[in-house]
N, C-alpha and C positions, 0 to 999 in steps of 0.2 A: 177516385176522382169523380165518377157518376154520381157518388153521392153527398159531395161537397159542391158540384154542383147542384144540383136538386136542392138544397138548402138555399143556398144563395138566390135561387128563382124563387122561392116561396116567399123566403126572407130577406131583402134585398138590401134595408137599413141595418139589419143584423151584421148582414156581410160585409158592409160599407165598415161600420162601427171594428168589425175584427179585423179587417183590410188595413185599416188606419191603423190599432192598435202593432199588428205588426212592422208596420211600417216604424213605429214608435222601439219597438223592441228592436230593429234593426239599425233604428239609427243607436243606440246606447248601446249596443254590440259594437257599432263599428267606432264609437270613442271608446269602449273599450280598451279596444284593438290599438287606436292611435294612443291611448294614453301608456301602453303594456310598452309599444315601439317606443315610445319618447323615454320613459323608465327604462328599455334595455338599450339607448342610444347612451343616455346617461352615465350607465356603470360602464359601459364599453370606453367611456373617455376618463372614466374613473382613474386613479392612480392602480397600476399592478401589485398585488400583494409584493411586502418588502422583502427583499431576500434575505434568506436567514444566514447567520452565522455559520463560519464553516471552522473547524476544527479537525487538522490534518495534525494523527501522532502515528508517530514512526519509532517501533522496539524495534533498534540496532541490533542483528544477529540473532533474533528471534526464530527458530526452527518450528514450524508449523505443529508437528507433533508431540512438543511440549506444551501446549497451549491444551487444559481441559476438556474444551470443547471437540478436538479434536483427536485425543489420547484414546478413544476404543475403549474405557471405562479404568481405565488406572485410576491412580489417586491422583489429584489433580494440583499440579503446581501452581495455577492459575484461578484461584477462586474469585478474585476480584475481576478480571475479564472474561472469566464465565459469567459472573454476575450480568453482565450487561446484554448478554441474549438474549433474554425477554423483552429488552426496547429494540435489539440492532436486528436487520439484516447480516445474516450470517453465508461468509464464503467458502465452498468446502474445499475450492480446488482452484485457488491461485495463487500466481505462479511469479516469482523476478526473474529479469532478463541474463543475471551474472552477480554472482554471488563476491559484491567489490561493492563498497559503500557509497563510493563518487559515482563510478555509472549508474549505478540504482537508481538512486537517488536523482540525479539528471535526468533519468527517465523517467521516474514519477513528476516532475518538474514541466518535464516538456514537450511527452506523450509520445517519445522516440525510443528505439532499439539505442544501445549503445555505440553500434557500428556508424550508424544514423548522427547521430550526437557527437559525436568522437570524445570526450570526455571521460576517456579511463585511463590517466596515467599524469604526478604530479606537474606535469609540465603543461599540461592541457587545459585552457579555457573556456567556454562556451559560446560559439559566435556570436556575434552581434545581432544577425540576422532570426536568431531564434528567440519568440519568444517564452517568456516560463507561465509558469502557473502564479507566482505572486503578482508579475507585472501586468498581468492581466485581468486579475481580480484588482488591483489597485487601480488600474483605469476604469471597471467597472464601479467604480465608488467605494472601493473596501477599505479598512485601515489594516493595515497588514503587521504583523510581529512574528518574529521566528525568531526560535531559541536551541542552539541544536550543541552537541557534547560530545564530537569525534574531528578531528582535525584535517581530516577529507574533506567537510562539511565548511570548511574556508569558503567566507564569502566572494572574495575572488575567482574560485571555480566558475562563479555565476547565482550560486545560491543567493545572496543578496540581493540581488535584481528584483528591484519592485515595492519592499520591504521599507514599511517606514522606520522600522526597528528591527534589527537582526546580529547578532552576538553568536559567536562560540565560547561558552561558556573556559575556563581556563583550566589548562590540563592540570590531568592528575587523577585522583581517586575521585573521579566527579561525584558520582552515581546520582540516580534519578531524585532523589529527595531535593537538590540543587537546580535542575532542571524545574522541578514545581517552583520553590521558593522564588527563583527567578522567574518565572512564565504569572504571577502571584503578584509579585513588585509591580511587574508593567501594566497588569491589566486593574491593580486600584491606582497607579495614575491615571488613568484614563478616563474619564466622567462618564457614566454607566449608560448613556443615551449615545453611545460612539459607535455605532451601528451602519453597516454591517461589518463585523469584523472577521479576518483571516487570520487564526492562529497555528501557525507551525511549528512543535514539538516533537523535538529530536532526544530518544536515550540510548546513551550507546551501550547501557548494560543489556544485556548479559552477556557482555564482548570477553574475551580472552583481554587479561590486564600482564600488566610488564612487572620487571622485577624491582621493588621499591625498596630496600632494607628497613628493615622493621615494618615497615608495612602491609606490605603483603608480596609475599615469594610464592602462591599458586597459579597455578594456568588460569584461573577464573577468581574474580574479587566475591566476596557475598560479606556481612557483616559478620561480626563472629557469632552469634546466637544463631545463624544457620549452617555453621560450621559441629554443630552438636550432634554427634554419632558419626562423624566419620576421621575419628583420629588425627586430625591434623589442625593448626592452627594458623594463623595468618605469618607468623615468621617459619613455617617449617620448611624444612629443606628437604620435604621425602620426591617435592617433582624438580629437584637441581642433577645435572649430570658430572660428571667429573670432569670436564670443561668449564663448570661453574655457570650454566646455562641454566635458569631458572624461568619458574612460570611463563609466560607464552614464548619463552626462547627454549626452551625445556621442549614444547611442544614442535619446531620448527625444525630445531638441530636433528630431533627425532625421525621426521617428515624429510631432510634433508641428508642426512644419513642413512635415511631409510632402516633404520633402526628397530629392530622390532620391540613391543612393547608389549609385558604379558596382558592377558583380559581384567586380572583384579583392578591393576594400573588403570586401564583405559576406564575400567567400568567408575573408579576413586574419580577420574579427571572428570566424565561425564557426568556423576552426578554433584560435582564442584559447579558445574555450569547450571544445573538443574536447580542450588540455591540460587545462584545468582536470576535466575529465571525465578525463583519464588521473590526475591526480593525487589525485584524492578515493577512484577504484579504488582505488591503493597502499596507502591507509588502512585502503580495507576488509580488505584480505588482510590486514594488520596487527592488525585488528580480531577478524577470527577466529582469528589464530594466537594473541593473546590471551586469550579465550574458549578457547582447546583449551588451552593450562597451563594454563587457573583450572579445567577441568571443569566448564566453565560452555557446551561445544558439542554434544557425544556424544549428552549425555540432554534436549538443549534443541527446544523446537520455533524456530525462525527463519523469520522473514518480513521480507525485504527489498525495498522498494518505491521510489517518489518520490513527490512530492505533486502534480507537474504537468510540464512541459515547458518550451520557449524557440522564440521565433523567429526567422528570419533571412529575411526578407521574401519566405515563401514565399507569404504571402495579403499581402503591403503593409508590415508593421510588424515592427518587433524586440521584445524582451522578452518576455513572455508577456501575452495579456489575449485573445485570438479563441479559439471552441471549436473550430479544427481538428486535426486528427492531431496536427501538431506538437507542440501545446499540452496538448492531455490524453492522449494514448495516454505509458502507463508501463508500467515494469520490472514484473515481479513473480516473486518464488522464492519458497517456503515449502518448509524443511527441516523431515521429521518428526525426532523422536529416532530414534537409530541409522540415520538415512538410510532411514528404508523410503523404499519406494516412489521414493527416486532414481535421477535420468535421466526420469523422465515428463515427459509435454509434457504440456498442455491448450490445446485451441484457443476451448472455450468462452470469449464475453463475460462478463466480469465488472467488477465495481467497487471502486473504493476503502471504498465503505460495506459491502462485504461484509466487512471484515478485523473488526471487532467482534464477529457474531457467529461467524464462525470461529475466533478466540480464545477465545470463552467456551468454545466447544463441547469445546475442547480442554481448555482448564482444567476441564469437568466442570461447567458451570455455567449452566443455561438462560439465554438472549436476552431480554429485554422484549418483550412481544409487539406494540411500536408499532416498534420497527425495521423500516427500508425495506431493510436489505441483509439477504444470507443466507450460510446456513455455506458456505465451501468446502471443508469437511475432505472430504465424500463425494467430491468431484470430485479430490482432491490423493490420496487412498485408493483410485482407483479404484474404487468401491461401487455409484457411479452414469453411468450412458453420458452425456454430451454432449447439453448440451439447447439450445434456442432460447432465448436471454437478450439484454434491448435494454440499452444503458449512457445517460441522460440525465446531459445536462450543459449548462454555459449559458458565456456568456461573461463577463469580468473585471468590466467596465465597463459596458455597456449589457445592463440587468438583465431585457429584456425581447428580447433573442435565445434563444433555447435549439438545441442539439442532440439529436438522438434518433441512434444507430447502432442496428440491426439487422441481422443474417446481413451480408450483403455490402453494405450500402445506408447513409448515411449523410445525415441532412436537418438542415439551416440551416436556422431558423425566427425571420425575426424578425417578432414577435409585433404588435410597434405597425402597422407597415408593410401588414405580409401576406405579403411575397415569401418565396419560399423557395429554396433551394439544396439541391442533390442531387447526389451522388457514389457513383459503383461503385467500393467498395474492392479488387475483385477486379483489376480492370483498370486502374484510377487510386486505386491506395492513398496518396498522399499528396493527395489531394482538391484535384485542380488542375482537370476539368472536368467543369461544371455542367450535367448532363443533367436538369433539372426539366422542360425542354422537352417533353423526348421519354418521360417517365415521368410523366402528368400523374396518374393512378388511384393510382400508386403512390404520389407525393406527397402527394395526398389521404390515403391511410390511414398513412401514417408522419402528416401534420400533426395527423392524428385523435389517434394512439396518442399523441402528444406533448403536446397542449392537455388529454389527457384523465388524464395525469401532474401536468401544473399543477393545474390544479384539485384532483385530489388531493391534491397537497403544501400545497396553502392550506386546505383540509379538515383535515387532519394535524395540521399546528400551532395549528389553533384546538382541537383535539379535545384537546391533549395540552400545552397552554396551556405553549407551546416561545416566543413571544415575550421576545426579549432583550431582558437591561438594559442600562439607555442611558444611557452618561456617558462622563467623560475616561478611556483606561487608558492610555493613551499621551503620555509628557511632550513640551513643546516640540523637547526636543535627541533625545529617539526617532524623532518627526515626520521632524525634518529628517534624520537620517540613512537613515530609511527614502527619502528621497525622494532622496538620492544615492545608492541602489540602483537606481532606478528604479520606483519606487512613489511611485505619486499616486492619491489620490483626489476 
């Protein structure tokens, strides 16, 4: 400062002349300044980047560790949805609420427990007061289509709601190649500037199929080229009993008998299911090669999931209806537009009632604030570390078992009884031994954290008056074909 002074006394017009000049350079600093605010007042009023396309597919009875990605390095049945790794966000560890296609499903829809929803049993509709995931994004500007291929999936449940197009495709030997062709048809009606659009695809392969004559008599459909090496054909009768109970009635009478069935048997049935799991793959790579000529994949978000599992007498029974691994542990990818963030894993638990508000959030459009699931964009963004999250869920049939998983720990709760069942997923990840013995503190606070879930969800739906309507949706001839699926109730 002494010697900027000292200058300016010697040089007085010098100082005047650099006085002014910065005066000069402060005023052009401060248009700057006003021009930089008027430029970021601008874009702030700007229009919001548009929301992208969202593409919700759901593999009906899909077991999580059939899926490549997830198999521990087997051969992989799934090369077409392992292919898509590298663009998706990959889920290592979620989870459905109840291995039953209608409450799944409802709760991917409406971001509730089934208890919550009440929506598990032919006679049950979706209140009014709930709303879904399509009628949401349809108010948000979306055009919405859903295409789905199991008769649970009745748009009278509620599934239809929102929906400017929504079809269950017509029973029988659907299988997925149908589901495309149709999902295909509606989207080149459509004028390709019909943006933002909501597509929901439904396959109900790799389901347990009924007994058709001549068509097919196995527990599981696959084409006949993936029937090559294991001795049997689409009419054989080696899984009929002497009852004349064929393919998934073969598998039920069994279950319902309690029947024993040797390991070759089980191992013939499972890997019936495991074509039909290679064949429903083939579809999806079809599916997305589809989607990439219409440009309807690049700028889309995708989330590809299942709605539950299958058995093969790892806990006693076939089909799906116990909440073990088997039964509820699913797939899950979600691709952002232009693939950020593809190749991530996430090991975090999560759930099928998270996909709702994760959708919305994407779409740009807050959540209800009675939803029990939460977003997963920050976790698929990397934005947020890895947190501690439990996944509840209950079993098919006997509506007072429930399930709690946390961190490595797994607890069987049946409610009437009392007993409980415990499993270290770390050590025994397919939950074959029952250490409740030897972990009695821990079972306590897992039974705690679990009864203290019920009671909330019976809380919940009195609060938000979720009680369902109750009458027929389902006719005679749906009835019975549901039940040569293997559904009974």
């Amino acid at each position: 400062m002494a010697t900027a002074l000292g200058q300016a006394g010697r040089r007085p017009e010098q100082a005047a002349r650099r006085l002014a000049g910065d005066s000069a350079v402060a005023r052009s600093a401060r248009r700057s300044v006003v021009l930089a605010a008027a430029v970021a007042a601008f874009a702030s009023c700007a229009a919001p980047p548009a929301p992208p396309d969202i593409v919700l597919v759901s593999l009906d009875n899909l077991r999580r560790d059939h899926v490549g990605l997830y198999c521990g390095g087997r051969a992989s049945l799934t090369p077409e949805i392992d292919a898509l790794a590298p663009e998706a966000v990959v889920f290592d560890d979620a989870w459905a609420p109840v291995p039953f296609t209608l409450p799944s499903h409802i709760s991917m829809f409406t971001g509730l427990y089934p208890d919550v929803h009440g929506v598990d049993r032919s006679t049950a509709r979706l209140a009014d007061t709930l709303p879904t995931l399509p009628e949401q994004l349809k108010a948000a500007g979306y055009h919405t289509i859903g295409v789905a291929s199991n008769l649970w999936m009745q748009g009278e449940f509620g599934f239809a709601r929102g929906f400017d197009h929504y079809e269950v495709l017509e029973y029988g030997l659907v299988y997925a190649d149908r589901v495309n062709r149709r999902a295909f048809e509606l989207l080149d009606a459509l004028d390709s500037d019909v943006r933002p659009l909501f597509l929901f695809l439904h396959y109900i392969d790799p389901h347990c199929d009924h007994f058709k004559a001549g068509e097919n008599a196995l527990p599981y459909y696959a084409p006949p080229r993936f029937l090559e090496g294991l001795g049997v054909s689409a009419g054989s009768t080696d899984f009929c009993d002497e009852a004349d109970h064929c393919a998934s009635e073969f598998l039920a009478a069994a279950d319902r008998e309690l029947r024993p069935v040797d390991r070759e048997t089980v191992s013939r049935i499972a890997a019936l299911y495991g074509r039909g799991v290679a064949y429903v793959d083939r579809e999806i790579g079809a599916l997305v090669d589809g989607l990439r000529s219409r440009s309807r994949w690049d700028d889309s978000l995708v989330l590809i999931t299942s709605d539950h599992g299958e058995e093969f007498r790892e806990h006693g029974r076939f089909l799906h209806v116990q909440p073990y691994v088997e039964d509820l542990a699913v797939p899950l990818l979600v691709k952002l537009p232009r693939a950020r963030r593809g190749g991530a894993r996430v090991e975090t638990t999560v759930e099928t009632v998270d996909y709702l508000p994760t959708l919305l959030e994407a779409a740009g459009e807050p959540p209800p604030s009675h939803l029990q699931g939460k977003s997963l964009l920050p976790l698929v963004r990397g934005e947020v570390a890895p947190e501690a999250r439990a996944a509840f869920g209950r079993d098919k049939l006997d509506r007072q078992c429930f399930t709690l998983r946390l961190g490595q720990w797994t607890l069987i709760h049946h409610r009437d009884t009392g007993s409980s069942e415990l499993y270290d997923r770390l050590d025994d990840p397919t939950e074959q031994r029952d250490v409740a013995a030897q972990q009695i503190e821990r079972v306590e606070a897992m039974r705690t954290a679990l009864l203290r879930i019920v009671r909330a969800n019976r809380k919940l739906k009195s609060t938000i008056a979720a009680e369902p309507v109750r009458g027929d949706i389902l006719s005679d001839d749906d009835a019975e074909k549901l039940r040569a699926i293997g559904y009974v109730e």
